[in-house]
N, C-alpha and C positions, 0 to 999 in steps of 0.2 A: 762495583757492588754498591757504593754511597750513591749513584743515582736509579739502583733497583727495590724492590720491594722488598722486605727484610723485616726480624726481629731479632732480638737479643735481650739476654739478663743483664741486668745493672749492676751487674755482681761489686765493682768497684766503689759504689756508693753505702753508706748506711741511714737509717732513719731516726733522726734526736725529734722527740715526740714533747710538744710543753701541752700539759691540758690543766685545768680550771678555768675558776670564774676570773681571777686576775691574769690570763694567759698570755691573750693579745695586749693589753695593758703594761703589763712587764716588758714583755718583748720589744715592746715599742719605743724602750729607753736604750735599747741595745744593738739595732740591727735600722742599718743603713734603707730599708726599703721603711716603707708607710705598711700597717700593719689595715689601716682605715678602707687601705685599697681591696680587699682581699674579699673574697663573697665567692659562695659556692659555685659561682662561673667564670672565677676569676685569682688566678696564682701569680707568683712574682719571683723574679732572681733578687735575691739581697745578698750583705755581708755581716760580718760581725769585726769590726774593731777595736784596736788597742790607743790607748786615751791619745796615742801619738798618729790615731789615722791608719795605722798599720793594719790590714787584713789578717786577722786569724784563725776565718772559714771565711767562703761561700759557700750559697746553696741555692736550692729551689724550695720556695715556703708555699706551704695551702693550705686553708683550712680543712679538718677536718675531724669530726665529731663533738667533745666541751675543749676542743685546744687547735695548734698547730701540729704541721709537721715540715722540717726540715730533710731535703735530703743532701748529704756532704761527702766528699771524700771521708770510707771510712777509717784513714787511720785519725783523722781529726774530731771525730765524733769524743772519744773520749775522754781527749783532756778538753775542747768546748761544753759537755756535760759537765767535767767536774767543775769549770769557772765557771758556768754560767748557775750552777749552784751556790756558789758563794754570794751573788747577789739576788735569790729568789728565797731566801730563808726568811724573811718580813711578807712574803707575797701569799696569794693563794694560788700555788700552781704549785705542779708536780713536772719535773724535768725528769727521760728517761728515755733507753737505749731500746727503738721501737723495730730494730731492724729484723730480729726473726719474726716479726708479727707481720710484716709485707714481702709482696713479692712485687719487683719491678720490671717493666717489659718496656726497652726504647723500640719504637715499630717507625720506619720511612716507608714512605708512600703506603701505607696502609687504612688508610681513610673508609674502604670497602670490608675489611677485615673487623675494625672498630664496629662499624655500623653494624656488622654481624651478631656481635656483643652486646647489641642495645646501647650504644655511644656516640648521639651524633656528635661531633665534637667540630666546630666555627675552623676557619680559616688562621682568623688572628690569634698572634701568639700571648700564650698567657690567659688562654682561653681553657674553660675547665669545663670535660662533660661529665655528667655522673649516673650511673644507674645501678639500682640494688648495692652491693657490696664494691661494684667497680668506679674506679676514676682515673680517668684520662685526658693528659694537660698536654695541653699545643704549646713544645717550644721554641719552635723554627716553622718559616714555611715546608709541608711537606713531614715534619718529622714530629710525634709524640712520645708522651710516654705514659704506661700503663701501668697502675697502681692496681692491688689488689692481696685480698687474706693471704699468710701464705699458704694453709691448706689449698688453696685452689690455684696453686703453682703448675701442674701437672695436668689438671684438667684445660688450664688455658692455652699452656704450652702444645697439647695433642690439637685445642680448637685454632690456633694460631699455624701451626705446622700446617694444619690442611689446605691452609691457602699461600704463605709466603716461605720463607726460606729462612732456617734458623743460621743466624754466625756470631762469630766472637765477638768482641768488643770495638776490634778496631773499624768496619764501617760505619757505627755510630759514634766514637771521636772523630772520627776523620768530619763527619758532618756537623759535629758541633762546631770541630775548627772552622770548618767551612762556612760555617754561621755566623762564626765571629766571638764565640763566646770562651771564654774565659773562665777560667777555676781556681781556686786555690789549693796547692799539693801539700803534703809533709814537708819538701823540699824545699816550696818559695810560704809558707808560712811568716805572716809579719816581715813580710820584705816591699810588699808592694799597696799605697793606696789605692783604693776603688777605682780612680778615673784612670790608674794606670792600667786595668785591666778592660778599661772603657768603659767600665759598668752601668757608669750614667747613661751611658749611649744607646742601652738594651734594656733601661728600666729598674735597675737594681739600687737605684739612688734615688731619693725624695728630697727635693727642697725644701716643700713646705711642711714638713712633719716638724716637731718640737725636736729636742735637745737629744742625745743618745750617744754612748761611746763614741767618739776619735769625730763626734761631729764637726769642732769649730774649725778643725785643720783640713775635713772635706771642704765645708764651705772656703774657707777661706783659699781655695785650690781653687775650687769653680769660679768663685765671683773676683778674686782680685792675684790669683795666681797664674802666671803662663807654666803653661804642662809642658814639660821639658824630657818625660818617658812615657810611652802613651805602649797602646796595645797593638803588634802588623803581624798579617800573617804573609808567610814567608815558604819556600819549597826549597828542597833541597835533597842532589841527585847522592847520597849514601844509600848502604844496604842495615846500619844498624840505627835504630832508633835513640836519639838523644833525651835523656832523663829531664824531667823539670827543674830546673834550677840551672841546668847547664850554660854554663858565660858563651857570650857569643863577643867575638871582637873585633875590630874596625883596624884595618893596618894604616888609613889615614889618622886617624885618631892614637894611636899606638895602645890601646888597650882594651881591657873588656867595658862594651856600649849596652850590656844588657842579658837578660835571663830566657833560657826558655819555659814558658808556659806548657806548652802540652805538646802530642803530637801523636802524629799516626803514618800509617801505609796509603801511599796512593797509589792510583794505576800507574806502576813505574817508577816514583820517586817518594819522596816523605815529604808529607806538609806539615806546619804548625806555625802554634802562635808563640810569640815574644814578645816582652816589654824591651822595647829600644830607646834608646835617645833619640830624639826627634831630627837633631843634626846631623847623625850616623846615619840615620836613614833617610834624609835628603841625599847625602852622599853616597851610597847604594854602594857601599863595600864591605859585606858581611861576609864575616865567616865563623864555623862552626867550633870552639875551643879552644884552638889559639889562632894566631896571628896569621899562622901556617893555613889554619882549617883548612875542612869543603868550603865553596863559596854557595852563601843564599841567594834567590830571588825572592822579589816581593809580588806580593798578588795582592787581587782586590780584597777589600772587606766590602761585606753584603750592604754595609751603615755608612755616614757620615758623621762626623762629630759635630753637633750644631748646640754652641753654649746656649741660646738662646730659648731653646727649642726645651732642653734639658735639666734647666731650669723653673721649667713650668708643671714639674711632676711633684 
């Protein structure tokens, strides 16, 4: 199903909405991506940080209308709304919970379907089409997603049905995994730095922006630290699906080497991503919870880590 035509509700996200004339300005002190980068054809993955570097959401940020919008894992949306108020009380912006105001559609290979819409929407990721009340951001090759009112839930959904196949959620994580990308849950909240989820790797990290939460302990990671737990996606032949946060451990090692990030249903087996110790996973002896576990394999990621390259964002 992840390499056929499809849609799905984003039901598992919600939207923290900052609008004024100080929106993007604020923002910019708080969250890992470049706020500068952002234009009506153009979206980004960032973070939000605890002063120690620690991730306390991701998301997906885009402009839209006098502000932004975030979309995040919604159990995170509201304690992120209520901090992110505590330091917007000087500013001119209004922080707030925009999530029944949208409706969200992940679509794969639907490129024909889009366009049906009045949406052409570019190849490259991070690419934003817009038309009338609709917007739809490229975040993988092959796969978008589709923002729009929520009254016009229902009507999209019958214009949608007519051409692809409605399913649940898991062919659109399984694709994300498959992407390479990375989230933060309830479960690994403030557990892991950006580059451990790779972040940098995929554009959710800005060098050259100014100062912003848990900034000097990213740089100092990137430019004069070795990454010692980094992001792999891994497969593994069980029938139940392992929760985020779940320890994965190394019997050469004798303990737990790391978390799981996310995960889904494959054809056949489960795949997902993990933050590993970079040693453990040289040594290729994974297993699922304890020592005992399933045993993982590792698979490709779509990227390469190039500090160099990464750097220049």
């Amino acid at each position: 199903m992840a390499d056929s035509a499809f849609f799905c509700t984003l039901s598992h996200e919600g939207v923290l909405a900052v609008r004024g004339v100080d929106a993007s300005k604020f923002l910019q002190g708080q969250l890992t991506c470049n706020l500068d980068y952002l234009s009506d054809s153009r979206a980004s993955l960032g973070a939000r940080c605890t002063q120690k570097g620690r991730m306390q959401s991701s998301f997906r940020i885009l402009l839209e209308g006098d502000g932004v919008l975030m979309a995040m894992a919604t159990e995170l949306l509201e304690p992120q709304l209520a901090d992110l108020k505590k330091y917007a009380v000087f500013s001119k912006s209004k922080l707030t919970d925009e999530s029944a105001a949208w409706v969200r559609f992940g679509l794969e290979n639907a490129d024909k379907a889009l366009a049906g819409l009045g949406l052409e929407l570019p190849s490259d990721t991070d690419s934003v089409a817009r038309h009338e009340t609709l917007i739809a951001i490229r975040v993988s090759p092959g796969r978008a997603e589709l923002w729009a009112p929520a009254e016009q839930a229902q009507t999209l959904r019958t214009r949608l049905g007519a051409e692809l196949a409605e399913t649940d959620l898991n062919p659109w994580l399984l694709g994300q995994i498959r992407a390479g990308i990375g989230q933060v849950m309830p479960a690994t909240r403030e557990l892991f730095i950006p580059q451990m989820l790779n972040l940098q790797a995929v554009g959710g990290v800005s060098f050259k922006k100014g100062c912003y939460t848990g900034q000097e302990i990213v740089a100092r990671m990137q430019y004069l630290g070795k990454l010692k737990r980094r992001l792999y996606r891994l497969q593994l032949d069980a029938s139940e699906l392992p929760e985020p946060g779940t320890a994965l451990f190394s019997p050469t090692h004798g303990s737990s080497i790391g978390e799981v990030v996310m995960a889904a249903r494959g054809e056949g087996n489960i795949e997902l991503l993990a933050v590993l110790q970079a040693e453990a996973a040289e040594d290729d002896n994974l297993h699922l919870g304890t020592l005992e576990g399933p045993r993982l394999q590792q698979l490709d990621l779509p990227y390469e880590l190039d500090r160099d390259r990464e750097i220049q964002r």
